[in-house]
FIKOLZA-1660 file (N, C-alpha, C; in steps of 0.1 Angstrom, whole numbers, plus 5000, padded with zeros to 4 digits):
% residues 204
   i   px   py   pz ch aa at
   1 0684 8238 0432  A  X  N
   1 0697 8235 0425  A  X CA
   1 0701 8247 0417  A  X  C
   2 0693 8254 0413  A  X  N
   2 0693 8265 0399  A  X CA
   2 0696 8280 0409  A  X  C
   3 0694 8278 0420  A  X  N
   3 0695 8287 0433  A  X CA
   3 0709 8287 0437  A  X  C
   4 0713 8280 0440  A  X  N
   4 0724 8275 0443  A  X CA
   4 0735 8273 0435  A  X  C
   5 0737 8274 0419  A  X  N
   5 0746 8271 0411  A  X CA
   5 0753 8284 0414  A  X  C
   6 0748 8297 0417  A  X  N
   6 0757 8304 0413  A  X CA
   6 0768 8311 0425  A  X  C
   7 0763 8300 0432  A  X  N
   7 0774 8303 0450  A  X CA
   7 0790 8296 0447  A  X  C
   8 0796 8302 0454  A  X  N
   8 0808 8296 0449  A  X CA
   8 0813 8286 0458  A  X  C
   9 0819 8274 0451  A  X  N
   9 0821 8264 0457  A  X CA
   9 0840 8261 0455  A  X  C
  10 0844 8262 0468  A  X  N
  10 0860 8262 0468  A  X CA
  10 0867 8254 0476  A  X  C
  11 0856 8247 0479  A  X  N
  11 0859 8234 0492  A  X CA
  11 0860 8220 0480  A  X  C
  12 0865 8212 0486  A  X  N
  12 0856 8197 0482  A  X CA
  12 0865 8185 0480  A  X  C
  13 0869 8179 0473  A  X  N
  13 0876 8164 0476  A  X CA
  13 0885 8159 0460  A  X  C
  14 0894 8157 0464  A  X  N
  14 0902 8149 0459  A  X CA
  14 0899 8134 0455  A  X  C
  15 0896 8130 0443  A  X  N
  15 0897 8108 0447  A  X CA
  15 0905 8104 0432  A  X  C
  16 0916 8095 0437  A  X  N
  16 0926 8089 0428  A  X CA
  16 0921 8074 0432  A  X  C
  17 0915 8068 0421  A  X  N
  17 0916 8053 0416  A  X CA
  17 0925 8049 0408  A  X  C
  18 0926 8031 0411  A  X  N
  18 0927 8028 0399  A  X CA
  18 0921 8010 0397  A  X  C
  19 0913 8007 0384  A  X  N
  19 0902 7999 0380  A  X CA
  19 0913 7996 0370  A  X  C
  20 0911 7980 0372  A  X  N
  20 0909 7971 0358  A  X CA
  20 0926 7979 0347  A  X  C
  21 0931 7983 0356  A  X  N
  21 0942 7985 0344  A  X CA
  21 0946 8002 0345  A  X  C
  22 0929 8007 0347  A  X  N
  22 0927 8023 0344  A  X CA
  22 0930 8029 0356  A  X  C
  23 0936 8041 0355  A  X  N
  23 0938 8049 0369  A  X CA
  23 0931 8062 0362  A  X  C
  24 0923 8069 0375  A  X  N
  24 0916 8081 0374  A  X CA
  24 0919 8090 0387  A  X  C
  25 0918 8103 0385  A  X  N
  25 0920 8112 0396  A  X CA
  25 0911 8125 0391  A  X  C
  26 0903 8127 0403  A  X  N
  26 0892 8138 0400  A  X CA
  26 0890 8148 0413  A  X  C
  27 0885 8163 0408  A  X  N
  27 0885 8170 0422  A  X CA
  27 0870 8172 0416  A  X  C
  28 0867 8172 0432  A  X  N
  28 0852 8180 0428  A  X CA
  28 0844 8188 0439  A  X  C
  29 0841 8201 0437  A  X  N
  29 0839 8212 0445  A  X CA
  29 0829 8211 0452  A  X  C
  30 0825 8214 0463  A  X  N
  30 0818 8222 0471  A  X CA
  30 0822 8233 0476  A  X  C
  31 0807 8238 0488  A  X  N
  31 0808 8248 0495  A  X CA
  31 0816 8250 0505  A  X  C
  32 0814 8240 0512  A  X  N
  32 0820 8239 0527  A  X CA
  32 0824 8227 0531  A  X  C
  33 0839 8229 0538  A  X  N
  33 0844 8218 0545  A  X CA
  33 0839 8207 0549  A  X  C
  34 0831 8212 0560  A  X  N
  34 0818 8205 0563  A  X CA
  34 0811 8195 0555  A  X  C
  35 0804 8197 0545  A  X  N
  35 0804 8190 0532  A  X CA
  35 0810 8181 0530  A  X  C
  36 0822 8184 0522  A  X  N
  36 0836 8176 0516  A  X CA
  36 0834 8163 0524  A  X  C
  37 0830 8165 0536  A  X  N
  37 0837 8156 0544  A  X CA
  37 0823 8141 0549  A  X  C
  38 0816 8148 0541  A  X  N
  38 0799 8139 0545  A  X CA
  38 0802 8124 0534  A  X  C
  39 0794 8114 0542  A  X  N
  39 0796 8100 0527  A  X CA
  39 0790 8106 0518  A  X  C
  40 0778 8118 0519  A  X  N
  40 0770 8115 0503  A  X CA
  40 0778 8122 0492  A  X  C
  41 0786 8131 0497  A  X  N
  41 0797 8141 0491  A  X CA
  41 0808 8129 0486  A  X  C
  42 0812 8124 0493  A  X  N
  42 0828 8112 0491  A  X CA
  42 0822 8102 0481  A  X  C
  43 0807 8097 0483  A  X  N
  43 0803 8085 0476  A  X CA
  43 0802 8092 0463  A  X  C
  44 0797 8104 0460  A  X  N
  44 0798 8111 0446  A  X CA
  44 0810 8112 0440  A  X  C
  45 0821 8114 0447  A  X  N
  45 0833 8119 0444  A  X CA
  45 0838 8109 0438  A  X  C
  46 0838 8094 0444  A  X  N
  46 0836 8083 0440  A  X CA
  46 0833 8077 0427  A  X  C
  47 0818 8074 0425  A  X  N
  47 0810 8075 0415  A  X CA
  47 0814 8086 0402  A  X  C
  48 0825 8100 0403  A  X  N
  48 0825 8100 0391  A  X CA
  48 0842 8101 0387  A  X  C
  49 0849 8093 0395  A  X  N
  49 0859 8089 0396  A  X CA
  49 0856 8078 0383  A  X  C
  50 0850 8067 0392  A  X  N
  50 0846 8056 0383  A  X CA
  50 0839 8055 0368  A  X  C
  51 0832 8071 0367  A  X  N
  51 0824 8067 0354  A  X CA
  51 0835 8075 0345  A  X  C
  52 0851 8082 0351  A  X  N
  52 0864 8086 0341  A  X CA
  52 0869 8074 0338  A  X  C
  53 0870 8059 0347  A  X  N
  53 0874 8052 0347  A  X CA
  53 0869 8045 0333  A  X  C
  54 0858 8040 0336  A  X  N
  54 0843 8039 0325  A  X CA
  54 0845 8041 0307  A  X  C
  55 0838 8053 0309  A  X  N
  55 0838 8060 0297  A  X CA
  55 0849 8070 0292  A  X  C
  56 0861 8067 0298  A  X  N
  56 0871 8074 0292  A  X CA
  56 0869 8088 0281  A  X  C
  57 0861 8099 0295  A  X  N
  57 0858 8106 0285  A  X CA
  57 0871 8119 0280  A  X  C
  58 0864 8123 0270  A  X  N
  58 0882 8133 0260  A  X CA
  58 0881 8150 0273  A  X  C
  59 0872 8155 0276  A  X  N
  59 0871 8165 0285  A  X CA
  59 0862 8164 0292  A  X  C
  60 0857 8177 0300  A  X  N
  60 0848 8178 0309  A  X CA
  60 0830 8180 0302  A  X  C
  61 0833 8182 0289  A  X  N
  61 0816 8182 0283  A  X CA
  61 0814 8163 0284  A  X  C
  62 0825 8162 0276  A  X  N
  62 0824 8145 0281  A  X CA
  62 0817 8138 0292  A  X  C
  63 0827 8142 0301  A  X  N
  63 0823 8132 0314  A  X CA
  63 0810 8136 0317  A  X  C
  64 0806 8153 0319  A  X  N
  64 0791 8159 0320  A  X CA
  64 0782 8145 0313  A  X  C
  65 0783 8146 0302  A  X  N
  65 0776 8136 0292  A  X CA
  65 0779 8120 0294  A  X  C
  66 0788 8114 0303  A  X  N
  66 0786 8103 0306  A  X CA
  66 0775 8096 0313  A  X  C
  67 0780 8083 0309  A  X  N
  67 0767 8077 0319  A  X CA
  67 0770 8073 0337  A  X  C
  68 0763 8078 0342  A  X  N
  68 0765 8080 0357  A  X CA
  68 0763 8064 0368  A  X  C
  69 0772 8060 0372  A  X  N
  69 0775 8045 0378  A  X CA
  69 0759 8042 0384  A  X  C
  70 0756 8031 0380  A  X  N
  70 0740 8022 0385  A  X CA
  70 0728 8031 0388  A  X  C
  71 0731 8040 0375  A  X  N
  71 0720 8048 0373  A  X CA
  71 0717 8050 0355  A  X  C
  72 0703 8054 0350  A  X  N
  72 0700 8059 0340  A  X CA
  72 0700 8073 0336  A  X  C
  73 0712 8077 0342  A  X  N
  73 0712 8093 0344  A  X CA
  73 0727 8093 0339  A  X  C
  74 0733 8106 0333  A  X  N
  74 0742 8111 0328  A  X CA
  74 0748 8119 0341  A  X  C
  75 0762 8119 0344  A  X  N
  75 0769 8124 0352  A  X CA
  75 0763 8137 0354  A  X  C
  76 0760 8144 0342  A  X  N
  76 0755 8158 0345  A  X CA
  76 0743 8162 0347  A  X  C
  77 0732 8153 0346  A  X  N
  77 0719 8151 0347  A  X CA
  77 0719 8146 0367  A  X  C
  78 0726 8140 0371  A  X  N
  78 0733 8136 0384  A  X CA
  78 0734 8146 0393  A  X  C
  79 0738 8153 0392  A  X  N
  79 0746 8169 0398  A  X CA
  79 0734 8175 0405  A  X  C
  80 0724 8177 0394  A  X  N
  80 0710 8188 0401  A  X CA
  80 0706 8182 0413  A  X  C
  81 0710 8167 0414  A  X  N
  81 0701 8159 0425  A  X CA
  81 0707 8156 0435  A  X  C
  82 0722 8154 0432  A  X  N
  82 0729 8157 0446  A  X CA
  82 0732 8167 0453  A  X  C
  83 0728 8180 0444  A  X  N
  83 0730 8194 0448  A  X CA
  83 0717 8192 0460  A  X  C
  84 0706 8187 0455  A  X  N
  84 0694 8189 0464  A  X CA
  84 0700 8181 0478  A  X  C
  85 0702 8169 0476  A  X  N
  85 0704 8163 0483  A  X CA
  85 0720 8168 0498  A  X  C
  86 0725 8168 0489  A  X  N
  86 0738 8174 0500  A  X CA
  86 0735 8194 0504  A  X  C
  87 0730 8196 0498  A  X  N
  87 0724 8212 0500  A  X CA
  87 0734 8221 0498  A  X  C
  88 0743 8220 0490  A  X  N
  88 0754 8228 0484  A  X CA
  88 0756 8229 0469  A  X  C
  89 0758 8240 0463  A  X  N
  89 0762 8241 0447  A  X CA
  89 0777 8227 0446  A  X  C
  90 0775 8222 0438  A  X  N
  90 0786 8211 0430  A  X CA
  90 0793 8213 0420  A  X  C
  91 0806 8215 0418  A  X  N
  91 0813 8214 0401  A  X CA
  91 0822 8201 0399  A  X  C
  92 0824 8200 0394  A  X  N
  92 0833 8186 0387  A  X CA
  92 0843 8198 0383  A  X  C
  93 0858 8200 0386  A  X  N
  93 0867 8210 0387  A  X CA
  93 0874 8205 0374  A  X  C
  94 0885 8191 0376  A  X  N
  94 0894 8185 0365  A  X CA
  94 0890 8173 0371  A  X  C
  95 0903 8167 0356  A  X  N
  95 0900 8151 0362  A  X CA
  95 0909 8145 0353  A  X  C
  96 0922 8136 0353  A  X  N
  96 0927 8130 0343  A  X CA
  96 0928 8117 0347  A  X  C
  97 0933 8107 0333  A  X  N
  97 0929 8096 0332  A  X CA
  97 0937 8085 0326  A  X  C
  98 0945 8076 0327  A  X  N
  98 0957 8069 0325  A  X CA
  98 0955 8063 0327  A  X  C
  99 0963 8049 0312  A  X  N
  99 0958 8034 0310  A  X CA
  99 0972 8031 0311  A  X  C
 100 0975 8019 0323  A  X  N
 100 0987 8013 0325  A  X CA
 100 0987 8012 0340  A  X  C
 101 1001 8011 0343  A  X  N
 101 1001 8007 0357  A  X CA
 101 1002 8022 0363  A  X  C
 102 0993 8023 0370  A  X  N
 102 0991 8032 0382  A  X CA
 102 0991 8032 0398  A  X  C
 103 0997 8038 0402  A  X  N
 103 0996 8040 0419  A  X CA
 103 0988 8047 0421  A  X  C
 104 0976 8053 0431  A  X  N
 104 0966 8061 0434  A  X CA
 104 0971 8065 0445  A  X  C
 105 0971 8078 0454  A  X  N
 105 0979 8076 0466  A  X CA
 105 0965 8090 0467  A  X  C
 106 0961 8093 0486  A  X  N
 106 0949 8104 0483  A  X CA
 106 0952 8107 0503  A  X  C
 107 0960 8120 0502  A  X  N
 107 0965 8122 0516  A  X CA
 107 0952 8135 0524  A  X  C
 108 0951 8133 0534  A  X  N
 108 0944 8142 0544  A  X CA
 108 0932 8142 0540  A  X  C
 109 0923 8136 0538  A  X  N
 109 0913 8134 0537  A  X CA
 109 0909 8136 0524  A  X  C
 110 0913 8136 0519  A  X  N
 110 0908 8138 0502  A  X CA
 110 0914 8153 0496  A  X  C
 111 0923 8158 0508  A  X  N
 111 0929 8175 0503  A  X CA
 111 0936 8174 0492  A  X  C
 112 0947 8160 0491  A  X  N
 112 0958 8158 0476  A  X CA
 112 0954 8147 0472  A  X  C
 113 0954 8145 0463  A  X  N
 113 0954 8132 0454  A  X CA
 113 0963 8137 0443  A  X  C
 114 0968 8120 0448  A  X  N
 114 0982 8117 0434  A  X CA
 114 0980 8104 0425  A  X  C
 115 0982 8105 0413  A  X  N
 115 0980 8095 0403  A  X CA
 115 0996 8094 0398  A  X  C
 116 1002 8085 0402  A  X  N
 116 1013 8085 0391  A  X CA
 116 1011 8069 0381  A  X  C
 117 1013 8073 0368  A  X  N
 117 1014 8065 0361  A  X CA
 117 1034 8058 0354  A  X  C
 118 1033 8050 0357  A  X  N
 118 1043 8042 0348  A  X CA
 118 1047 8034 0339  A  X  C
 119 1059 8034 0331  A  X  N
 119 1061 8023 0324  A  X CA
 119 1068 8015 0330  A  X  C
 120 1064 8000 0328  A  X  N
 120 1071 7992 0337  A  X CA
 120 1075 7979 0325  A  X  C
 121 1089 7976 0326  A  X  N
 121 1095 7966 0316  A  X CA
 121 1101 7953 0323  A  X  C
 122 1098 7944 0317  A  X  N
 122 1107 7933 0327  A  X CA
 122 1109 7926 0339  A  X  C
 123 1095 7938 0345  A  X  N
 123 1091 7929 0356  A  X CA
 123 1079 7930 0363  A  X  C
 124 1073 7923 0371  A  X  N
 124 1058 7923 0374  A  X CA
 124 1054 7938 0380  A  X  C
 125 1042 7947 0376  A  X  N
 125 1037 7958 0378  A  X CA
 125 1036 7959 0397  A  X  C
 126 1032 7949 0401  A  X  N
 126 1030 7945 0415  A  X CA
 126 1039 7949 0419  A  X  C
 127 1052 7941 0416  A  X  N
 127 1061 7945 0425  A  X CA
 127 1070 7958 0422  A  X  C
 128 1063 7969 0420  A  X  N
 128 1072 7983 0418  A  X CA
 128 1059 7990 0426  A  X  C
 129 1052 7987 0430  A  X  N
 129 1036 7993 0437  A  X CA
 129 1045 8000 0448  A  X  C
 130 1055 7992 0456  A  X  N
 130 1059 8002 0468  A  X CA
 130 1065 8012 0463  A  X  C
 131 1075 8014 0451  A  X  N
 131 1083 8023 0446  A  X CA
 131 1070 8036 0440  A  X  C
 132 1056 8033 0433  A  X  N
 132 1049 8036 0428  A  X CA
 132 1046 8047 0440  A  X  C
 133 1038 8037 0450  A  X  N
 133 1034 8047 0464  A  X CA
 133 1041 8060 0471  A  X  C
 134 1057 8053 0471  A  X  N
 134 1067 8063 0475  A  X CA
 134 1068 8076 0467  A  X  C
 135 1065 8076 0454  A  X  N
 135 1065 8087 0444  A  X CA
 135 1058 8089 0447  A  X  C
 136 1042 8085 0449  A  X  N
 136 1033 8090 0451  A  X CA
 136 1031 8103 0463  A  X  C
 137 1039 8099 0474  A  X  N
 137 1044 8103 0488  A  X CA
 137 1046 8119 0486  A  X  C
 138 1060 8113 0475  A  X  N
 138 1070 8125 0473  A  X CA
 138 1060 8140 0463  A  X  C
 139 1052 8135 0454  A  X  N
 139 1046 8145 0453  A  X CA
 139 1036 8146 0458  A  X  C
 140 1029 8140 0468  A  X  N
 140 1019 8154 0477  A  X CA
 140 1027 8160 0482  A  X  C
 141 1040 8154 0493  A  X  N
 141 1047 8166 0499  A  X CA
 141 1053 8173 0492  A  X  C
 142 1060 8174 0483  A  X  N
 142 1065 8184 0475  A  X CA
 142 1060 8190 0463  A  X  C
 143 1049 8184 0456  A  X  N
 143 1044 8191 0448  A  X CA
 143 1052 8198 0438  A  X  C
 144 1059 8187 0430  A  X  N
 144 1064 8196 0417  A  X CA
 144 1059 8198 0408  A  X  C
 145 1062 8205 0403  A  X  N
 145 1054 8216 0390  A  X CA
 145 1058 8208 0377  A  X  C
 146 1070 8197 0377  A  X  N
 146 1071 8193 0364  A  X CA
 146 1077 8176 0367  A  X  C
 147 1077 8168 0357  A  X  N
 147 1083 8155 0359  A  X CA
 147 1099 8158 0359  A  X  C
 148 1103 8161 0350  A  X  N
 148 1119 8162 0349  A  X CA
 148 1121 8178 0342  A  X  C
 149 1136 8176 0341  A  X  N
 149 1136 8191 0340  A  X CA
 149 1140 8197 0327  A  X  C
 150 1137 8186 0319  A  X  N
 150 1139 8185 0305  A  X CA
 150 1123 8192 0302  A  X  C
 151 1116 8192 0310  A  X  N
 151 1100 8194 0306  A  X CA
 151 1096 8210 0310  A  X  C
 152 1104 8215 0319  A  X  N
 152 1104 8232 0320  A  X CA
 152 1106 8238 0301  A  X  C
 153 1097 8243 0303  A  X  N
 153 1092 8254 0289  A  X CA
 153 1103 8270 0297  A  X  C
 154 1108 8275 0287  A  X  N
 154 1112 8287 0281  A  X CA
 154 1108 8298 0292  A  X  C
 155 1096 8300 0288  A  X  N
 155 1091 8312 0296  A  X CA
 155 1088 8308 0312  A  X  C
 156 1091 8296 0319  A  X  N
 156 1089 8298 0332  A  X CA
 156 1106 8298 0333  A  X  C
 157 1117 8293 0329  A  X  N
 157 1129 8296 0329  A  X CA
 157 1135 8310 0332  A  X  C
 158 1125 8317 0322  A  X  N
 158 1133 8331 0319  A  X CA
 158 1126 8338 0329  A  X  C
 159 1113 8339 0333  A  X  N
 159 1104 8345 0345  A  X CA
 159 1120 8337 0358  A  X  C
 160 1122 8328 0361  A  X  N
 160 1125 8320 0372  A  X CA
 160 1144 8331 0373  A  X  C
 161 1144 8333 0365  A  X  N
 161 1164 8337 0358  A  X CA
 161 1156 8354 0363  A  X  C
 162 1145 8362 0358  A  X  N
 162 1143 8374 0365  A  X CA
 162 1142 8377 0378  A  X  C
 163 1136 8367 0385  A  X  N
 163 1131 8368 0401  A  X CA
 163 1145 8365 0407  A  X  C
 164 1153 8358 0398  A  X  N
 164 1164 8357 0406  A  X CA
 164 1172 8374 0406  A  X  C
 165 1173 8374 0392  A  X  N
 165 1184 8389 0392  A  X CA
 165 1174 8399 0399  A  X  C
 166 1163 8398 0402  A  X  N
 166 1153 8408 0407  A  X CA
 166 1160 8412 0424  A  X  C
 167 1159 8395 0429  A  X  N
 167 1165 8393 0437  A  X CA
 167 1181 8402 0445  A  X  C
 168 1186 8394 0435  A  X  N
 168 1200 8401 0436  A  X CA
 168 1202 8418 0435  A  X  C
 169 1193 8425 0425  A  X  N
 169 1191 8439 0428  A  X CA
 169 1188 8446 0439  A  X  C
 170 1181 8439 0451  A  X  N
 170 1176 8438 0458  A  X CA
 170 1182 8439 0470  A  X  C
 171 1192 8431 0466  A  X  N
 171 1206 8426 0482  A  X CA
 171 1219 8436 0482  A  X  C
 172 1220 8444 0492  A  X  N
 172 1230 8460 0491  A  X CA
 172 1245 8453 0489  A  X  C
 173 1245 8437 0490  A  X  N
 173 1262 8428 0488  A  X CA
 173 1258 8426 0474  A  X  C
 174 1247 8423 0469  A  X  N
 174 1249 8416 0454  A  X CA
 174 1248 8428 0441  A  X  C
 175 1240 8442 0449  A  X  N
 175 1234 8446 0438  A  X CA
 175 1247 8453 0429  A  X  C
 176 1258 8458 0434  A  X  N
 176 1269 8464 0426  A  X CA
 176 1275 8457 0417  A  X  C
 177 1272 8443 0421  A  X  N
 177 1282 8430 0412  A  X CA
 177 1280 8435 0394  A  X  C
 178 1284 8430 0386  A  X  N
 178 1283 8433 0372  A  X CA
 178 1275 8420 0369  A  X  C
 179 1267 8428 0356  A  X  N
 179 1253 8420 0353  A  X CA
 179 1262 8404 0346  A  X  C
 180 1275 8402 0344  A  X  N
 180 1278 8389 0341  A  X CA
 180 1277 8384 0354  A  X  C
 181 1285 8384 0363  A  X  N
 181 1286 8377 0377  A  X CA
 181 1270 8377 0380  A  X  C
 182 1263 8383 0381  A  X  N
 182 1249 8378 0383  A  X CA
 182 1245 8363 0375  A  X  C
 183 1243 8373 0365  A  X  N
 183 1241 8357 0354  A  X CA
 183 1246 8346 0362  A  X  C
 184 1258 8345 0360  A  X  N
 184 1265 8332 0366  A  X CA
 184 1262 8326 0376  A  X  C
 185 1259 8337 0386  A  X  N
 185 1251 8333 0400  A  X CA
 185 1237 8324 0398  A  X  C
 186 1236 8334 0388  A  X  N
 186 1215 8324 0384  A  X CA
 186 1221 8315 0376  A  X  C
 187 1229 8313 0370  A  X  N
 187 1228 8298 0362  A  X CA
 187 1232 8288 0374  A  X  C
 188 1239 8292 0387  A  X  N
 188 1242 8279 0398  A  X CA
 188 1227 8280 0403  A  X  C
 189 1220 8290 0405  A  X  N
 189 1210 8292 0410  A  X CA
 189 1199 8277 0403  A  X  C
 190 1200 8281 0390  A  X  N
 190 1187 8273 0385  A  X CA
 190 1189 8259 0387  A  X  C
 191 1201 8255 0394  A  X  N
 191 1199 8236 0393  A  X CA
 191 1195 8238 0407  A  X  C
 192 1191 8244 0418  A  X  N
 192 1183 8245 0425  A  X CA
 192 1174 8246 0425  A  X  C
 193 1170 8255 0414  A  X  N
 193 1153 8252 0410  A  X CA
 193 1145 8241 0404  A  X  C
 194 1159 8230 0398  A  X  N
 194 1155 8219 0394  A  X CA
 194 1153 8209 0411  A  X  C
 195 1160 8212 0417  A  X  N
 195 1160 8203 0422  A  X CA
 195 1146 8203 0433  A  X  C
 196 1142 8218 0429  A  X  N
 196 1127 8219 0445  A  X CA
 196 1114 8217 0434  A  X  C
 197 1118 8219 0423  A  X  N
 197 1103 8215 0414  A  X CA
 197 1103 8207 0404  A  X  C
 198 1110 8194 0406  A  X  N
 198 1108 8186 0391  A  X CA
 198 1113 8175 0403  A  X  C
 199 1104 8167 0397  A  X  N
 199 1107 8156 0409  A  X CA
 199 1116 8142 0404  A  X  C
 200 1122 8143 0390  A  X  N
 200 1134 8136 0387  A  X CA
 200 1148 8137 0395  A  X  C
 201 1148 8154 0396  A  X  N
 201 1159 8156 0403  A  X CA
 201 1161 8165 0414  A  X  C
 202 1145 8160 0420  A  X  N
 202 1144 8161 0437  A  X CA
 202 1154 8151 0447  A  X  C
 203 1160 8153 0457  A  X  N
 203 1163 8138 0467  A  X CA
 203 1153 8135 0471  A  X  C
 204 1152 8120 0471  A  X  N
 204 1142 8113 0472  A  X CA
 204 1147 8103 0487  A  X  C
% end
């Protein structure tokens, strides 16, 4: 196992639950494809899905330090033995963790997993699960970078407003234009950029 930690592992699996109320989503690395795709690999991936579910831990020293599902072993104490066992180095990458109603959705074999969480008022959690799933849908395939577009920070704005005029410098019809008319161009510009990365005001 100690042989093996220091190989890089850039393969491995996706798993989105959700338990008892709690929804979890975890990636966890391997070597090879190949791997990823074995039950003793998936059943792990599994297993520490469930002990974020669990022990609701605050980071990754946390969860390391959890207690590892129908074992007397700590998640991290776990690792050296599946390493032996599956014969590839192992990381635990991220993992987040949400109390309420959740949809789990986990496309192509474990490549995306989606967790969306909601608030839901006034009417049974059940019945918004297909609306839940459908989001769920919409961001594996589109993958946006933010919820709404109230949630874009400053500095990906202003990077996003440069690649445009960078752009336009670029184009022998736009680049003569006067640096106002550009501007203006990138301010029609950026409700397109809301609409391919923030999945409020994606069409759905």
């Amino acid at each position: 196992a100690a042989k093996k930690s220091g190989r890089i592992a850039a393969e491995g699996a996706v798993c989105a639950i959700v338990e008892d109320g709690v929804g979890a989503i975890v990636e966890v690395n391997c070597e090879t494809d190949f791997a990823a795709q074995s039950d003793k690999f998936t059943g792990f991936v599994k297993d520490v899905a469930d002990a974020v579910v669990k022990s609701a831990p605050a980071d990754l020293d946390a969860l390391l330090a959890a207690p590892y599902p129908n074992s007397d072993k700590t998640v991290g104490e776990m690792i050296p033995e599946k390493v032996l066992v599956i014969g590839e180095n192992l990381s635990i990458r991220r993992f987040l963790r949400y109390e309420g109603d959740c949809v789990a959705y986990v496309h192509g074999g474990g490549r995306i997993g989606v967790l969306v969480n909601m608030e839901v008022e006034g009417i049974e959690a059940s019945a918004v699960t297909e609306l839940g799933k459908d989001l769920c849908m919409q961001v594996a395939a589109m993958n946006p970078s933010f919820c709404d577009k109230a949630d874009v920070d400053q500095a990906t704005l202003d990077k996003e407003k440069e690649i445009q005029l960078a752009l336009m410098d670029n184009d022998p019809k736009m680049a003569s234009k006067p640096l106002q008319v550009k501007e203006k161009i990138v301010l029609g510009k950026m409700s397109k950029y809301y609409e391919e990365n923030c999945l409020m005001q994606m069409e759905f």
